[in-house]
C-alpha distance (Angstrom), angle and dihedral (degrees) to the residues before:
residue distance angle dihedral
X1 . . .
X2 3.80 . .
X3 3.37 119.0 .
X4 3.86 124.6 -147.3
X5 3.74 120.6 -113.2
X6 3.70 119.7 -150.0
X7 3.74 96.7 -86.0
X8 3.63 93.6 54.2
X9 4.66 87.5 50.0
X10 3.74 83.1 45.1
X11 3.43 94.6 59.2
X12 3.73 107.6 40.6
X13 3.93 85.6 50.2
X14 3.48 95.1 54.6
X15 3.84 94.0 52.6
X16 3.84 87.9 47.1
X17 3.72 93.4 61.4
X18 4.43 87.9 39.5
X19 3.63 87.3 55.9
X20 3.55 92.3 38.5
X21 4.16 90.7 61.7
X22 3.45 95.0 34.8
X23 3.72 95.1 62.7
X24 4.30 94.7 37.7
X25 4.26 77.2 59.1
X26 3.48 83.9 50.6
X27 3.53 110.0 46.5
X28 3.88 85.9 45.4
X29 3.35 96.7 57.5
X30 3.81 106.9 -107.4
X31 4.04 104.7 106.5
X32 3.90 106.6 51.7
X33 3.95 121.8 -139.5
X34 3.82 93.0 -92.2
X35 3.70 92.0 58.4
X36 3.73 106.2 43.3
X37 3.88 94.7 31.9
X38 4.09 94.5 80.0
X39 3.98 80.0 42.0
X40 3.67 93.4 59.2
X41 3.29 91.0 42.9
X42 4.01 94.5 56.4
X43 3.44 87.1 55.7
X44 3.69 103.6 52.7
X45 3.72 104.1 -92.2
X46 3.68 127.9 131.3
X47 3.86 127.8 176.7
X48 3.87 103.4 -132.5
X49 4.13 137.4 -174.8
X50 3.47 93.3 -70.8
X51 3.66 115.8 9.8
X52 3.95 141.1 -20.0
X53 3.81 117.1 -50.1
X54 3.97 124.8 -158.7
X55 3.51 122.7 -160.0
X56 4.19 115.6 -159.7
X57 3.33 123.6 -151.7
X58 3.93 126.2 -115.3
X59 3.45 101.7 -178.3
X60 4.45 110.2 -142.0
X61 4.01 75.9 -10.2
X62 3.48 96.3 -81.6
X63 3.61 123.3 153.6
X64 3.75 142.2 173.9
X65 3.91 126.8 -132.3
X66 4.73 77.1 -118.3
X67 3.41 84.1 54.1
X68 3.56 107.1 45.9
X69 3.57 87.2 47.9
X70 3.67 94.1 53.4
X71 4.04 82.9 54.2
X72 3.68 90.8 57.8
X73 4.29 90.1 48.5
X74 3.62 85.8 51.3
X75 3.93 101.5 49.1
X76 4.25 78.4 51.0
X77 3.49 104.5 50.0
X78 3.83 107.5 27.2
X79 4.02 100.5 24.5
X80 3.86 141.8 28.4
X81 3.76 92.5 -75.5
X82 3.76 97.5 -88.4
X83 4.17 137.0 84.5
X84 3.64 128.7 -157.6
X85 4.12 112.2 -129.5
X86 4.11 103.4 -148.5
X87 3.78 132.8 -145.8
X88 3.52 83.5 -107.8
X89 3.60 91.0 69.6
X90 4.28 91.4 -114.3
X91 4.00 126.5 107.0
X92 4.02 122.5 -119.4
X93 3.67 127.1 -165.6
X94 3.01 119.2 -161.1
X95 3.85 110.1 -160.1
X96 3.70 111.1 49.9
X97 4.18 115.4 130.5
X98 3.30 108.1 -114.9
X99 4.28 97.1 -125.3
X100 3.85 86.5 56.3
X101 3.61 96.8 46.6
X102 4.57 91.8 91.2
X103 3.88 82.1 53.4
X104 3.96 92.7 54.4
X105 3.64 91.0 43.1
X106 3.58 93.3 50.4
X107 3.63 93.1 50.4
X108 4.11 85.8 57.6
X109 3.79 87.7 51.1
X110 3.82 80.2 62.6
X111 4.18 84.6 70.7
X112 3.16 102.3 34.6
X113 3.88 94.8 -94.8
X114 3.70 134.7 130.7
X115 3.73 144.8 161.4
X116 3.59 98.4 -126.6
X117 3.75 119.9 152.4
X118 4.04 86.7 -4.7
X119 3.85 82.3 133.6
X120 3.83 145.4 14.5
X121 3.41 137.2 56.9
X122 4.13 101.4 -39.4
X123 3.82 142.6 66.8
X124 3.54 104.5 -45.3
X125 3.59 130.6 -164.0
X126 4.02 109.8 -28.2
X127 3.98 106.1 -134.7
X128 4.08 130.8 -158.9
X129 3.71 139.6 175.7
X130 3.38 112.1 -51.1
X131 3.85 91.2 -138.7
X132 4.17 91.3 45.8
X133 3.80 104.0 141.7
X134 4.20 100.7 24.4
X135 3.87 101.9 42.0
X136 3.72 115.9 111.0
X137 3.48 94.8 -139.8
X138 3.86 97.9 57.0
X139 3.68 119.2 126.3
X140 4.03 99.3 174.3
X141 4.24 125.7 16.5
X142 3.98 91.9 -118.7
X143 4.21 88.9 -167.7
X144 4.11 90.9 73.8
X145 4.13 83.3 54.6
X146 3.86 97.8 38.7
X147 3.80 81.1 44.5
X148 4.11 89.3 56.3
X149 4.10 89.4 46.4
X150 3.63 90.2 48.5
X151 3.92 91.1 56.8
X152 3.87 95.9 44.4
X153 3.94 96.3 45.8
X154 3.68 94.0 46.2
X155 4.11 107.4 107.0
X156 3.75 76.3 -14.4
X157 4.49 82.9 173.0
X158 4.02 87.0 -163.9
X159 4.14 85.4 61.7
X160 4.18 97.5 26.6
X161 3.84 83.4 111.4
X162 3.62 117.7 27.2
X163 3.90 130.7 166.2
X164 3.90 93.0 -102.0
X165 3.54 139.7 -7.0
X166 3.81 114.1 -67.1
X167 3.90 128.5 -137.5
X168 3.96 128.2 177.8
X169 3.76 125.0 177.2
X170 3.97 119.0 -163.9
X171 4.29 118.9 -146.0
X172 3.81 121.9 -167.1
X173 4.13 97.6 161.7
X174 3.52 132.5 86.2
X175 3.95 94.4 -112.7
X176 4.29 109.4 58.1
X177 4.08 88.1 -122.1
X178 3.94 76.9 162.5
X179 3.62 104.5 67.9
X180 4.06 87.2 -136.3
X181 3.63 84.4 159.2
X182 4.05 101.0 68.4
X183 4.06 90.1 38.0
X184 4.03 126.9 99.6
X185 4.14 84.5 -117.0
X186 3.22 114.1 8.5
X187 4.79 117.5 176.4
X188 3.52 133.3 -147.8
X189 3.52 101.7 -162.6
X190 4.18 110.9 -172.0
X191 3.71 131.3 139.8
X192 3.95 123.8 -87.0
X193 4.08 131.5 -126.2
X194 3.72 80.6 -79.4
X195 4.10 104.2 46.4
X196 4.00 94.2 -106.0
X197 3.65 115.4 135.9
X198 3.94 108.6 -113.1
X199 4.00 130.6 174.5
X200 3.91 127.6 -125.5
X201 3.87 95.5 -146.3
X202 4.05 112.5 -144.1
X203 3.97 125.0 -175.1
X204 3.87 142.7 177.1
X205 3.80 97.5 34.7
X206 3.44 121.0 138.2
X207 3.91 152.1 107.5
X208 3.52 136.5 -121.2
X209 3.68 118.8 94.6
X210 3.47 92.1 -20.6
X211 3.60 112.3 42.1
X212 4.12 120.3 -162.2
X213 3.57 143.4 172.9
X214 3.96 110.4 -132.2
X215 3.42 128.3 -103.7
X216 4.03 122.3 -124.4
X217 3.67 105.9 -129.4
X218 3.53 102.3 177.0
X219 3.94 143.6 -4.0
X220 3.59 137.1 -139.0
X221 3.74 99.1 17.1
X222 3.58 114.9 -178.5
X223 3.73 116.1 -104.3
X224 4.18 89.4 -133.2
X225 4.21 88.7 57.2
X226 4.02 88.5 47.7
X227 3.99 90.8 110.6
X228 4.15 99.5 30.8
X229 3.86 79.3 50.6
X230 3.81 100.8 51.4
X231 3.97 87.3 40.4
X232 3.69 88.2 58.8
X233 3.94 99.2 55.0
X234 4.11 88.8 36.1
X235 3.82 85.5 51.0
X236 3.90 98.4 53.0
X237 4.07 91.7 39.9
X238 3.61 83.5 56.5
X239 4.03 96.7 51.6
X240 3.54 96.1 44.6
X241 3.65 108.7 15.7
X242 4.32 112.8 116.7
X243 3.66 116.9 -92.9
X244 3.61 95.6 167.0
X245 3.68 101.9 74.6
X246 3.56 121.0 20.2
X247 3.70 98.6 -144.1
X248 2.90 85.1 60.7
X249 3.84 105.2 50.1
X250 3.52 107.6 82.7
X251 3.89 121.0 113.0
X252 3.90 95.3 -120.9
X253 4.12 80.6 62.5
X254 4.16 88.9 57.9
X255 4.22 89.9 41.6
X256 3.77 88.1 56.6
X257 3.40 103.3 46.7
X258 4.14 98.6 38.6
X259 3.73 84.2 40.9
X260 3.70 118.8 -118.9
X261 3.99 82.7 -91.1
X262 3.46 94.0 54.0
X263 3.83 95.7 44.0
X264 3.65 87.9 54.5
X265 3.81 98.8 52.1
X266 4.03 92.4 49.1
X267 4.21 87.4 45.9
X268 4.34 86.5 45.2
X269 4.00 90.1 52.3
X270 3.76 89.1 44.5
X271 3.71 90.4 51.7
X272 3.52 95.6 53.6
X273 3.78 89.9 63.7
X274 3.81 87.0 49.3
X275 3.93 109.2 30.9
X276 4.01 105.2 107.5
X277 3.97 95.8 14.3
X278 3.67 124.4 120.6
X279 4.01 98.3 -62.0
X280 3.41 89.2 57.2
X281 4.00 101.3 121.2
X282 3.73 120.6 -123.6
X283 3.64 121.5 -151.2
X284 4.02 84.2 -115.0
X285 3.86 92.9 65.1
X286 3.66 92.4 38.4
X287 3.43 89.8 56.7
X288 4.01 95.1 42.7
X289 3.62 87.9 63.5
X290 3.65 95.4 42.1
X291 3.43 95.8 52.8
X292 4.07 91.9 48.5
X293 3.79 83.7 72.0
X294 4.08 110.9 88.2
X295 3.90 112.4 -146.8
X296 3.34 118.9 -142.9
X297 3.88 117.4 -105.5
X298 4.07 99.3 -123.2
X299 3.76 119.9 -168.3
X300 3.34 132.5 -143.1
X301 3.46 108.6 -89.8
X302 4.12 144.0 175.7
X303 3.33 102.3 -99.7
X304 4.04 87.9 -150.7
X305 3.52 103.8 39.1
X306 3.72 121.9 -166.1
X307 3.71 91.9 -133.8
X308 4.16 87.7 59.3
X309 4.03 93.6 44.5
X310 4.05 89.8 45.7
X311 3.91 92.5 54.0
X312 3.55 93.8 38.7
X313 3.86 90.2 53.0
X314 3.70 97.4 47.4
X315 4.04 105.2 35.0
X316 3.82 120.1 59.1
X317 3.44 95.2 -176.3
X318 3.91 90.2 55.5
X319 3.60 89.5 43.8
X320 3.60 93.1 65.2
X321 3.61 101.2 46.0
X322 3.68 92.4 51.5
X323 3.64 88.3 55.3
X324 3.72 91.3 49.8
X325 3.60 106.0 34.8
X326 3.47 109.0 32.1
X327 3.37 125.4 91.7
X328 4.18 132.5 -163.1
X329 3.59 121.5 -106.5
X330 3.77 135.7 -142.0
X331 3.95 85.2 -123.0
X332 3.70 131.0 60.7
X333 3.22 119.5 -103.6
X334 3.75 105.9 18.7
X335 3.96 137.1 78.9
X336 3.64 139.9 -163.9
X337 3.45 113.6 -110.3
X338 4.23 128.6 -145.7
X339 3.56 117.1 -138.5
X340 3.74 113.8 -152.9
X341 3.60 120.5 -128.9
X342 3.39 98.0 161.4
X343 3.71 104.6 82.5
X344 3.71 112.9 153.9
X345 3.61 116.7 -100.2
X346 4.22 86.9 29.4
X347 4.03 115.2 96.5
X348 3.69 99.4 -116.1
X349 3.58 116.4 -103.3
X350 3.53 94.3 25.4
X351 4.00 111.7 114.5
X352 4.06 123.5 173.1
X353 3.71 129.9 -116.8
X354 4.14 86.3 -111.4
X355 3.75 91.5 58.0
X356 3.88 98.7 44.1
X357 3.81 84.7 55.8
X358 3.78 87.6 48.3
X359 3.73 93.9 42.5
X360 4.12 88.8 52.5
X361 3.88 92.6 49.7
X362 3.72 91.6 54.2
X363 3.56 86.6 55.1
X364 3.66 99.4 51.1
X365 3.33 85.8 40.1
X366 3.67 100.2 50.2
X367 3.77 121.1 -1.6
X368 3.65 113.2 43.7
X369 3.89 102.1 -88.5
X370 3.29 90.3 -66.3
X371 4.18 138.3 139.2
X372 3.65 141.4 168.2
X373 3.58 136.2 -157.3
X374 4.03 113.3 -152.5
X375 3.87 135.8 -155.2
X376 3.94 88.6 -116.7
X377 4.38 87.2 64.7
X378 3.74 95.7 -105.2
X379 3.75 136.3 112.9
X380 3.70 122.6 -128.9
X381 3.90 136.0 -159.7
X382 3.55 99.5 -134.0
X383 3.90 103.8 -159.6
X384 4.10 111.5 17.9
X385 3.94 107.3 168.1
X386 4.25 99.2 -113.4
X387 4.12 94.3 -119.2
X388 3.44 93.3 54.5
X389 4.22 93.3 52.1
X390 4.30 96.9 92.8
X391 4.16 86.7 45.3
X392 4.13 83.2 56.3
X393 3.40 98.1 35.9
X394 4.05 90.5 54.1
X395 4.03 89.0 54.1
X396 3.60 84.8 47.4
X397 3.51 98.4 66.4
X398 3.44 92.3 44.7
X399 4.01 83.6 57.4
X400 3.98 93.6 48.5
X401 3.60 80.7 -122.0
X402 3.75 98.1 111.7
X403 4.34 104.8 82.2
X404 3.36 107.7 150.4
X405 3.46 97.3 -137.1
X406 3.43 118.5 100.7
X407 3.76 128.6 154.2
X408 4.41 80.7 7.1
X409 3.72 127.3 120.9
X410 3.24 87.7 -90.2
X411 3.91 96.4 56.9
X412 3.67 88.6 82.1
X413 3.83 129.4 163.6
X414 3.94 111.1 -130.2
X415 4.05 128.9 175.8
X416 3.70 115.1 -138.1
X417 3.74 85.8 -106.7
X418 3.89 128.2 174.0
X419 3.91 85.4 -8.2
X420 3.78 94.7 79.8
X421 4.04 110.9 -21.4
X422 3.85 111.0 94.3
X423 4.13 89.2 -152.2
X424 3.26 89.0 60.5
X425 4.44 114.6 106.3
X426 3.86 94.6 -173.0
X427 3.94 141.0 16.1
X428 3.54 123.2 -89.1
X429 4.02 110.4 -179.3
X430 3.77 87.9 62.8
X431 3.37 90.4 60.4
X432 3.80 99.0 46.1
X433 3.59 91.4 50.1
X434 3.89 94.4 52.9
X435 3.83 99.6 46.7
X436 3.57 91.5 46.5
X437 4.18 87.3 45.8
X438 3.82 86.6 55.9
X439 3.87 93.7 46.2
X440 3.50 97.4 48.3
X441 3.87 104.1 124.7
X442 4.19 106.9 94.4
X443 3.46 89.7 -154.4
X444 3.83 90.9 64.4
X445 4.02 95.6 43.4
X446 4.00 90.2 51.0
X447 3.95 87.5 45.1
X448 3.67 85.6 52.9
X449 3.15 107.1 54.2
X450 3.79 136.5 -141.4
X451 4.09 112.8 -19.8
X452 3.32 128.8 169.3
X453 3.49 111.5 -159.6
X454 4.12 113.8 -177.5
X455 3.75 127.8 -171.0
X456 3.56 127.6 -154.0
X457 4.23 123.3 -170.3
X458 3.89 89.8 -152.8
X459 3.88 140.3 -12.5
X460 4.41 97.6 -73.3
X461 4.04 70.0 85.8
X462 3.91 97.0 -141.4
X463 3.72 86.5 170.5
X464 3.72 103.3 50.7
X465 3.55 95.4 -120.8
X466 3.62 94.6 158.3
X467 3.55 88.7 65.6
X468 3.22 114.9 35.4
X469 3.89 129.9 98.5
X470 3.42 90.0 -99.8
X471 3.90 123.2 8.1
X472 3.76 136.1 -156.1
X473 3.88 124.5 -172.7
X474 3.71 124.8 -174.2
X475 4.10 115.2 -123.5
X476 3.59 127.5 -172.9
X477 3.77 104.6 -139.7
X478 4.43 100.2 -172.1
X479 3.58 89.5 -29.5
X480 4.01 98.8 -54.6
X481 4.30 113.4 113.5
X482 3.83 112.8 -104.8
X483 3.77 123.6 173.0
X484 4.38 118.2 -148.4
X485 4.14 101.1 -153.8
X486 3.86 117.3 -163.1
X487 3.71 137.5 165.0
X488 3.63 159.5 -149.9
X489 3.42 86.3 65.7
X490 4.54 117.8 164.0
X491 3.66 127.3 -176.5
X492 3.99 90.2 178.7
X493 4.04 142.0 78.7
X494 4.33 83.3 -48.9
X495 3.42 93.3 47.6
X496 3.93 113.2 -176.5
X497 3.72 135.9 152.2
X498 3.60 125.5 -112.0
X499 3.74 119.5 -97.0
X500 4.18 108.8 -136.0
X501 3.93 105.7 -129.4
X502 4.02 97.0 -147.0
X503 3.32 148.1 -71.4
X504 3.99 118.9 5.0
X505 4.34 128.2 -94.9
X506 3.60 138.3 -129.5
X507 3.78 110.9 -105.4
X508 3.63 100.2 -109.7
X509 4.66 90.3 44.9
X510 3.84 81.3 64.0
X511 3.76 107.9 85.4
X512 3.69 82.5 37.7
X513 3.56 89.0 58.2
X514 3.89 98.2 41.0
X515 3.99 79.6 51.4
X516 4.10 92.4 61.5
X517 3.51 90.7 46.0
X518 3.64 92.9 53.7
X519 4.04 87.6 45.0
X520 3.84 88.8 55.5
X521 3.61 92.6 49.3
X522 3.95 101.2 49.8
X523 4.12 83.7 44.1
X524 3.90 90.3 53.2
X525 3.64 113.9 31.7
X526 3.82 112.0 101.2
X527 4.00 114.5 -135.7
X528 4.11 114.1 -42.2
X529 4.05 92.9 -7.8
X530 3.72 113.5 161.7
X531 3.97 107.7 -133.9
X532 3.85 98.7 -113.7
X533 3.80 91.8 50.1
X534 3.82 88.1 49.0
X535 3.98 89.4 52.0
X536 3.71 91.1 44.5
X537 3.90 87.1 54.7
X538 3.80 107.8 41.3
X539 4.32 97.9 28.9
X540 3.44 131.3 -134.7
X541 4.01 97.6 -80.6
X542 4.02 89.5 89.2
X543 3.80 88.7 56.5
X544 3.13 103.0 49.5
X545 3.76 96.9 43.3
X546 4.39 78.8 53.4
X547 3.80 91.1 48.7
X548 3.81 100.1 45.2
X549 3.76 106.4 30.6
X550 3.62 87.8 104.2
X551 3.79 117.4 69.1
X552 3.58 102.1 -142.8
X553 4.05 80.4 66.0
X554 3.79 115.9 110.1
């Protein structure tokens, strides 16, 4: 976990008491909507369907047991005793009064939280794998260099007011759990011929109304030219990027029409004015920030204990949700553990105050203190010591936090959609709720395979639907809720958007249609094929001749 120095406290308080004057001026009349709206905004705070929502940073989606707790006091005191963790690894609540909204963010200060740059036009929240630091396949800890990014882009004043909002994601495993590929800057960080840490630099991914796959615009980059680097491409997206039309804004817009070559040449000459200047890291503040991060003090443990291999042996129940929920560690004898939010009947994401509270005494408990928030809307307990998994898994049931389904169907990512967000041109808990009603049999999901199934409200693509397995975006077709579904979708090392399969469906036809293109799948996949690699390898023709051989369909 990294630990804030006095700089960072500084800081956060001194935008807690800003904020706190800028909305008294407000609320009294003397700073008019069009003033304190962007301010708002900087700070986290959105004005939604049906009343203000805040969304709470969680940097890399890392998060203490203190934290967590502090969470839970907030969903109590300020909300309707629940949060709603995001893909982007952050936490939104979506009932807090607007007047009381300084006193909940300086009760976060209080932890060493924030909401800073959650929102607006800037770098926003920088996001990592969820397992960084306990995955087996790690070759670099990305949070010490998300940590670094976070630091420089914070009040950054050369990006305070950039074309569009900004979002990087940072990878150092062998699997892209960090979907760098479909982010504005997305980093591979691995080690070179010679064991340095380098960066693969991506840019111009991204979703929305005009989803794209990133472009790689240059390999090996030395870990001491990280920050000129970044400057550089933020630098030229802010010269020439489109502030005319916001749809148009976005960096992956400028990529595609410079060219990815072209981008690159105008961010190489800009780095030439910057490469070796004063954000050029030394290994002193690398190793400042490094050593802010407190490792956990693992034992030496059996990495089969007999306490696991009894439980496993004598409870079925347990048996399966060990096999679906728990994940290997780089250390013997421990695991990282998925915890569910995505209980049917539940919006996904959303978890209540009683459960954070829960969640953060496991983690004292057993797992170091620590939490993480993923892309997929659940929270994991990074390092749990392997005999004490059935004792957590018990007071996980207890919890509702213990459904056995993770990466299933039914471990789908859903915005808040027409619910709450005023974007939004359709509903998407509904939706979530009735697919995973209709896929409720465990034996089924496992048989299936992994499916990720992602639901967007409208095209700002909250849910990822571009990219997931199977995708679902909301339409409003003369002000009645339709929903487009395509597929083939991959937010990982192969990433590749979605292709839509035709015209859109009637909320209640779309279970029915996520139903035939299950159907098609278990008819078609040869022996132990995963669903995407099946789609990759027979098209989307046969689907769509499935889907719309009946008439009534579409």
């Amino acid at each position: 976990m990294y630990q804030y120095d006095e700089y960072d406290q500084q800081m956060v308080d001194d935008r807690v008491a800003h904020y706190r004057e800028q909305t008294q001026r407000y609320l009294a009349g003397e700073l008019e909507e069009a003033r304190f709206r962007p301010l708002r905004l900087k700070n986290g705070l959105y004005i939604q369907r049906l009343a203000p929502m805040l969304r709470v940073a969680i940097p890399y989606g890392s998060l203490s047991s203190t934290q967590l707790r502090m969470l839970a006091h907030i969903a109590r005191h300020y909300d309707k005793g629940y949060g709603h963790f995001s893909t982007r690894q952050n936490i939104q609540y979506n009932w807090p009064l607007l007047e009381e909204t300084p006193d909940l963010l300086a009760d976060l200060a209080k932890v060493q939280m924030h909401a800073i740059q959650t929102s607006g036009n800037c770098i926003r929240n920088v996001t990592a794998d969820q397992f960084s630091g306990a995955t087996p396949d790690e070759v670099v800890d990305a949070r010490p260099w998300c940590e670094l990014i976070r630091q420089w882009s914070s009040f950054h004043p050369e990006f305070d007011w950039l074309p569009r909002k900004f979002k990087i994601a940072v990878n150092g495993s062998k699997l892209d759990r960090a979907a760098t590929m479909v982010h504005d800057i997305g980093l591979d960080v691995r080690l070179d011929d010679a064991g340095e840490v380098v960066f693969d630099v991506k840019v111009g991914g991204g979703l929305g109304r005009t989803p794209v796959i990133a472009s790689v615009i240059r390999e090996g980059l030395e870990a001491k030219h990280l920050l000129t680097y970044l400057a550089a491409i933020m630098r030229v997206y802010n010269r020439y990027g489109r502030r005319d039309n916001k749809y148009k804004a976005r960096i992956k817009i400028l990529v595609r029409a410079m060219t990815a070559e072209g981008f690159r040449d105008r961010v190489e000459a800009e780095w030439a004015h910057l490469k070796d200047g004063p954000e050029t890291l030394t290994g002193e503040e690398i190793e400042r920030v490094h050593a802010r991060f407190v490792t956990p003090e693992f034992e030496s443990l059996d990495n089969d204990p007999a306490e696991l291999t009894e439980a496993l042996a004598k409870d079925a129940a347990f048996a399966r949700w060990h096999t679906q929920n728990v994940h290997p560690h780089q250390r013997a004898g421990y695991a990282s553990v998925t915890l569910s939010l995505k209980r049917t009947g539940v919006a996904p994401g959303d978890a209540t105050d009683v459960q954070m509270d829960a969640v953060a005494d496991w983690a004292d408990a057993y797992g170091h203190g620590e939490i993480r928030v993923t892309h997929e809307q659940n929270l994991i307990l990074p390092h749990i010591r392997k005999r004490d998994l059935y004792v957590l898994w018990q007071q996980a049931v207890k919890q509702r936090l213990a459904t056995p389904n993770a990466g299933t169907l039914n471990d789908l990512i859903c915005c808040p959609g027409g619910d709450f967000c005023s974007l939004a041109n359709a509903k998407s808990i509904p939706i979530a709720e009735a697919i995973q009603a209709r896929f409720d049999d465990l034996d089924r999901l496992y048989d299936l395979g992994p499916i990720y199934l992602n639901i967007s409200g409208c095209m700002n693509a909250c849910g990822h639907h571009h990219v997931g397995h199977i995708g679902i975006l909301g339409v409003d077709k003369k002000g009645e809720e339709f929903y487009q579904i395509s597929i083939g979708g991959d937010a990982t090392n192969d990433a590749v958007i979605a292709q839509i399969l035709g015209p859109s469906f009637k909320r209640d036809e779309v279970p029915d249609v996520i139903e035939q293109i299950i159907d098609l799948y278990v008819e078609q996949r040869n022996d132990g094929e995963p669903f995407i690699e099946c789609v990759r390898r027979i098209g989307i023709d046969p689907f769509k001749e499935r889907i719309y051989a009946s008439p009534d369909q579409g």
